[in-house]
C-alpha positions as CSV (number, residue, x, y, z in Angstrom):
1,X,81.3,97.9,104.3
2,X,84.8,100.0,103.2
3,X,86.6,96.7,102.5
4,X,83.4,94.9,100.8
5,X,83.3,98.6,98.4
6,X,86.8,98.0,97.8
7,X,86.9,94.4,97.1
8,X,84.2,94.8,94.8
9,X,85.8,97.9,92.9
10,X,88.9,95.2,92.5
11,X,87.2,92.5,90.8
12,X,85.1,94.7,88.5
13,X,88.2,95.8,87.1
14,X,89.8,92.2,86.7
15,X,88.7,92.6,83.1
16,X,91.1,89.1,82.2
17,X,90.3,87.3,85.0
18,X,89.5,84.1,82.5
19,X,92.7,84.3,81.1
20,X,94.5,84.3,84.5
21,X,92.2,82.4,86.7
22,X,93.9,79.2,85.6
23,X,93.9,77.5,89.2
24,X,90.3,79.0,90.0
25,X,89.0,76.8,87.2
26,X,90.6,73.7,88.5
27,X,89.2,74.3,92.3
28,X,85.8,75.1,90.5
29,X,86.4,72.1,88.7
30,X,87.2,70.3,92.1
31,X,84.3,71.5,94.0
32,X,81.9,70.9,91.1
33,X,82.5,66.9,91.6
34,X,81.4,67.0,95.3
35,X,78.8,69.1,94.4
36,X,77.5,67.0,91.7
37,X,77.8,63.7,93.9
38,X,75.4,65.3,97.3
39,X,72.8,67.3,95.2
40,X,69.7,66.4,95.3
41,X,67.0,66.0,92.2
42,X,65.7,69.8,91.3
43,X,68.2,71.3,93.9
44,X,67.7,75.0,94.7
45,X,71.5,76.1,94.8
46,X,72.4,79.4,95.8
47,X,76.1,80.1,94.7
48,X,77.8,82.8,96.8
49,X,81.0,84.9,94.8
50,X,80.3,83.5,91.2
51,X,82.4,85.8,89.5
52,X,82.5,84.8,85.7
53,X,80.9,81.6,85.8
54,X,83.4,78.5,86.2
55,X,81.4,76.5,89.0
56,X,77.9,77.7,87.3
57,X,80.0,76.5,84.1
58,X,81.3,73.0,85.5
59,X,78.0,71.7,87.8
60,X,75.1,73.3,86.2
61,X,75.3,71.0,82.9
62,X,75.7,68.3,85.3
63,X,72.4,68.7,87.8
64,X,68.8,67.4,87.5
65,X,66.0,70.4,86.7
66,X,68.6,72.9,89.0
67,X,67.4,76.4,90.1
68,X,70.1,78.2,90.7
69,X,70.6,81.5,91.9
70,X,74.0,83.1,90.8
71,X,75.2,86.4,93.3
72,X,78.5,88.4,93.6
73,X,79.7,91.8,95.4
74,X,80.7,92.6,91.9
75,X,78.7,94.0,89.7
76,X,80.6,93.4,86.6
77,X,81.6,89.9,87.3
78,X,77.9,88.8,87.9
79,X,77.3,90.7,84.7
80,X,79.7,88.6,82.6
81,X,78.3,85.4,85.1
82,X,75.0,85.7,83.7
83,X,75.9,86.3,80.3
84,X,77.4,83.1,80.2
85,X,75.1,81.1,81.8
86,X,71.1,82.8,80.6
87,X,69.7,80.0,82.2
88,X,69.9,81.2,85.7
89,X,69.1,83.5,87.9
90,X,71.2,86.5,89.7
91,X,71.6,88.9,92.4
92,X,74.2,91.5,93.2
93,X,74.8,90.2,97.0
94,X,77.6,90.2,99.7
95,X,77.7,86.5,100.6
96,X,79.0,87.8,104.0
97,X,76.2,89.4,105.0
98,X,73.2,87.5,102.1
99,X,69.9,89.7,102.3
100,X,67.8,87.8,99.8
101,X,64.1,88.8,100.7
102,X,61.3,86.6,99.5
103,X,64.1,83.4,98.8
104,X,62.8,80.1,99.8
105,X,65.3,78.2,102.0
106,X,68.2,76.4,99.7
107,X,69.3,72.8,99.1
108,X,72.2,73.8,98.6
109,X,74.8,77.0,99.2
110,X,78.6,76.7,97.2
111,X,81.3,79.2,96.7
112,X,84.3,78.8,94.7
113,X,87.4,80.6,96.4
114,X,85.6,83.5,97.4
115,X,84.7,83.2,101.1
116,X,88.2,83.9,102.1
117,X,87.6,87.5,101.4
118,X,85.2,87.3,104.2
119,X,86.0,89.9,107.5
120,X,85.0,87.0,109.6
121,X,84.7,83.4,108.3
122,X,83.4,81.6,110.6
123,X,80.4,84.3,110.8
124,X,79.5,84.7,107.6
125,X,79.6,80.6,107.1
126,X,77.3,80.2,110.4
127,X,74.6,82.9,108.3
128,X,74.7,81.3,104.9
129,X,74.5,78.1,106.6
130,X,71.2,79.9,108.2
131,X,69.3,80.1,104.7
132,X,70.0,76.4,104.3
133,X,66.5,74.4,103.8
134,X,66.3,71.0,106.2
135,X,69.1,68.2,105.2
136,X,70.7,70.8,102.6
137,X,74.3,71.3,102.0
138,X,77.1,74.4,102.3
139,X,79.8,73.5,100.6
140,X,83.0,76.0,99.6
141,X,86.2,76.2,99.1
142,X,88.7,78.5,100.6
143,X,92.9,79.3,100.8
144,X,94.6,78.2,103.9
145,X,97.9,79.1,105.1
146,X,100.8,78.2,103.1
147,X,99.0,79.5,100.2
148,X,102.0,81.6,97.9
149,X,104.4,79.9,100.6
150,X,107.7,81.0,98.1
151,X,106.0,84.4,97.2
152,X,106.1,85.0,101.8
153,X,109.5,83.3,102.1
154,X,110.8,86.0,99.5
155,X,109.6,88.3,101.0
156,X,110.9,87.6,104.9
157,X,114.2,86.9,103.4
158,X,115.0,90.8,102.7
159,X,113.1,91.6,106.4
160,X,109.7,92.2,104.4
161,X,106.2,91.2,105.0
162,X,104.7,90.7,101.7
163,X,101.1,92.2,101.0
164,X,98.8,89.0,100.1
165,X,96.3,87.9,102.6
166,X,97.5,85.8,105.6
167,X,95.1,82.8,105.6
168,X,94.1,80.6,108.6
169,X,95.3,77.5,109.4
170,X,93.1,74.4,108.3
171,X,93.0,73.5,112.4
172,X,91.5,76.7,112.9
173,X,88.6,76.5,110.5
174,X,86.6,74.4,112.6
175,X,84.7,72.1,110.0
176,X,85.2,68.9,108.3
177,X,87.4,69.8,105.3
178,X,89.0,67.8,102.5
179,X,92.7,69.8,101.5
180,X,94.1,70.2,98.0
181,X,97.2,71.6,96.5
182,X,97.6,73.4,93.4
183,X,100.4,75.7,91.9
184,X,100.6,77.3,89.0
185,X,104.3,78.5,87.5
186,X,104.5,82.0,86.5
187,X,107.3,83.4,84.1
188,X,108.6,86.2,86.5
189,X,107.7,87.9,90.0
190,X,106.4,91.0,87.4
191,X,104.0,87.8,85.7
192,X,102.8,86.4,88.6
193,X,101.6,90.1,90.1
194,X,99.7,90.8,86.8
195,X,98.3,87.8,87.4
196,X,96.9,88.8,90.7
197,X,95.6,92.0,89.6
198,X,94.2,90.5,86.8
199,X,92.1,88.2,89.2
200,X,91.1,91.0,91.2
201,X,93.0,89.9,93.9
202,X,96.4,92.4,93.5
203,X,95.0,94.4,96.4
204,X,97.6,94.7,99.7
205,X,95.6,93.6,103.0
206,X,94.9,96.6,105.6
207,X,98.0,98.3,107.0
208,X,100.6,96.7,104.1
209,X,103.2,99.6,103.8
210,X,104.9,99.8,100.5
211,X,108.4,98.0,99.8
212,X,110.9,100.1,98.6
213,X,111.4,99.2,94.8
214,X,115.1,98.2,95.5
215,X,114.2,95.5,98.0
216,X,110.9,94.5,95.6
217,X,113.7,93.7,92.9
218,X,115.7,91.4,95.4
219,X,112.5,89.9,96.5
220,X,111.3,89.0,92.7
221,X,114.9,87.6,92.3
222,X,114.9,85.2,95.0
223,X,110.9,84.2,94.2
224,X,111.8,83.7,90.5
225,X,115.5,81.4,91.4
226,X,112.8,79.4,93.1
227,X,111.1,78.4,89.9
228,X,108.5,81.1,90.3
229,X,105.3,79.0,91.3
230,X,102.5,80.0,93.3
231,X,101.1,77.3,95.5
232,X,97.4,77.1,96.5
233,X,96.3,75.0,99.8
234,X,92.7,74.9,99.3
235,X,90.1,73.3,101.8
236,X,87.0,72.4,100.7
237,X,84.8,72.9,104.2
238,X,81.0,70.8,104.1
239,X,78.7,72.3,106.3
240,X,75.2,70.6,107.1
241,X,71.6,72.5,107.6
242,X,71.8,73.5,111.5
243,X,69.0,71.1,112.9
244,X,66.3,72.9,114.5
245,X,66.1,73.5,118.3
246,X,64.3,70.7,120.0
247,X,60.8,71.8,121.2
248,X,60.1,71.4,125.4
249,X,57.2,69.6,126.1
């Protein structure tokens, strides 16, 4: 629970996150349009990692009678969720590990860009796809490798390893999945960090050891003679309700 804390204590304090969080709309946006086309009338949608409200934002207008059930590890974020959106309802929740006592099973289960902060993907995928009600739908998306590909090459370059996440390859994720690519250009290396930590998602991974600030300097020059863009490869993964064990006779 030490890396959930921390998570969490990151994306509380991502107090511009709107401002920044220009390719998390357009992935919200993205995901909202599958959504909308598989839901089904009166859907009972449980969306894991809400933060401030752009997939509550771009599908909830869109559904028929919805009751939808907004959760995040972060308090502050679901806060500012909800605010947005009095409509629904919410939960502080991490969509790793969901404990929602007294929940009836869901039509659907989305997440926008937040399931890669998962310790273990493919586990906490398997359990949300658990509280999925008969024919229902989990549907998220999530970065793959070659996500901030010139950020990494930057980094190797000078014989450095930079901090970001390393995220799996689509092969590896072992569902159907549609792919997207998104990029958004930044005015410097010293922007496109802000921009991070604005989103709450500055923190190193595990184990990162500093760069000295000579070599960070030669790194931001080579990202930024590269144009200074930071690519997305997003997968959109659709899960189905398990079916239910066939009974012996």
């Amino acid at each position: 629970m030490a890396d959930a804390a921390r998570i969490a204590r990151a994306f509380d304090a991502a107090a511009a996150y709107d401002v920044h969080a220009v390719v998390q709309r357009q992935v919200a946006e993205w995901l909202a349009d599958r959504i909308v086309a598989v839901a089904p009338p009166a859907p009972r949608v449980l969306e894991v990692g809400c933060g401030t409200g752009f997939l509550t934002g771009a599908t909830l207008p869109r559904l028929a009678q919805p009751d939808w059930l907004m959760t995040d590890i972060a308090p502050a974020m679901l806060a500012r969720g909800m605010a947005a959106h009095p409509g629904v309802r919410g939960r502080m929740m991490d969509g790793e590990r969901p404990d929602l006592p007294g929940e009836a099973a869901f039509d659907l289960i989305v997440s926008s860009l937040a399931v890669q902060w998962f310790g273990d993907l493919a586990a906490g995928l398997r359990r949300l796809a658990g509280l999925l009600a008969p024919g229902g739908r989990l549907l998220v998306t999530t970065l793959t490798q070659g996500t901030f590909a010139a950020w990494h090459d930057a980094h190797r370059a000078e014989g450095f390893a930079a901090g970001s996440p390393l995220y799996p390859p689509v092969e590896a994720l072992g569902w159907p999945v549609e792919t997207r690519a998104f990029e958004q250009r930044h005015a410097s290396a010293a922007d496109f960090m802000r921009a991070l930590r604005a989103i709450g998602a500055g923190t190193p991974r595990k184990g990162h050891r500093p760069i000295p600030p000579g070599a960070m300097r030669r790194i931001a020059r080579r990202f930024e003679a590269g144009g200074a863009v930071a690519n997305y490869e997003v997968a959109l993964i659709d899960i189905p309700a398990p079916r239910p064990p066939l009974r012996s006779c």
